[in-house]
N, C-alpha and C positions, 0 to 999 in steps of 0.2 A: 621071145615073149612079147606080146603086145597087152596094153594097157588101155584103159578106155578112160579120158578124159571127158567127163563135163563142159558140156559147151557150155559159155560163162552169159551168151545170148538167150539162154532157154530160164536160167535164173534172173536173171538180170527183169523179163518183162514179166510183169505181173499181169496176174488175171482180174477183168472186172466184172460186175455186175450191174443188172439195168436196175433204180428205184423211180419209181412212179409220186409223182406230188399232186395232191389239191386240195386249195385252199379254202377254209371254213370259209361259210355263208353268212354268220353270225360275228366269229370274231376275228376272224382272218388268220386262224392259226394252221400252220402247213400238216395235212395229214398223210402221212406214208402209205403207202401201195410196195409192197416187194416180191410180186408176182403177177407183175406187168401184164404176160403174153396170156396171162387167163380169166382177165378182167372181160366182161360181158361188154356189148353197147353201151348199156346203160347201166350203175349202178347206182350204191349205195352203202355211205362211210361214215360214221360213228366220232365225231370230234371228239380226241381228249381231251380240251382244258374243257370247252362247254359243254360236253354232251349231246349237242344238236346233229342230227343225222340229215343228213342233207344227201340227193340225190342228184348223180353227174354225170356227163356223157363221155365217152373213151376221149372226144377230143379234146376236150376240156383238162386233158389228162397231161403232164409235164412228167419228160422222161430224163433222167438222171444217169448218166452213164461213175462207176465212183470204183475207184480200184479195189480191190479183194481184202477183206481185214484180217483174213485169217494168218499167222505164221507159217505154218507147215500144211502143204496140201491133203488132201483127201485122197 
C-alpha cells in the first residue's frame, strides 16, 4: 500500500494578492483599489475620511503585492 504525503512546500508558500493605492488630493489619506488589473486609464475614487472624489491616472497608481488573509483556501 502506498500513502500519499503532503508536500510540506505546497503549505508552507502562501498565496498573495495585488492592492492598488492612491493617495487623497485634499488630505493625503491612502485610498484602496483591490481590483487592480480592471482599473481603466483614467479613473475615479471616493476619499473616505473627506469625501473628496478626485480623479487619477493608472500610473499614478501604487501596487501592493501583500500575502493572502484568508486561513483555509477556496
Amino acid at each position: 500500500m502506498f500513502f500519499r504525503t503532503q508536500s510540506t512546500t505546497a503549505s508552507a508558500t502562501r498565496a498573495t494578492y495585488s492592492r492598488g493605492t492612491v493617495h487623497c488630493g485634499r488630505c493625503g489619506a491612502p485610498n484602496d483599489l483591490y481590483r487592480v488589473e480592471a482599473v481603466a486609464d483614467e479613473f475615479s475614487v471616493r476619499c473616505g475620511s473627506c469625501g473628496h472624489r478626485g480623479f487619477y491616472r493608472k500610473s499614478e497608481l501604487g501596487v501592493s503585492q501583500l500575502p493572502e488573509r484568508r486561513r483555509r483556501p477556496r
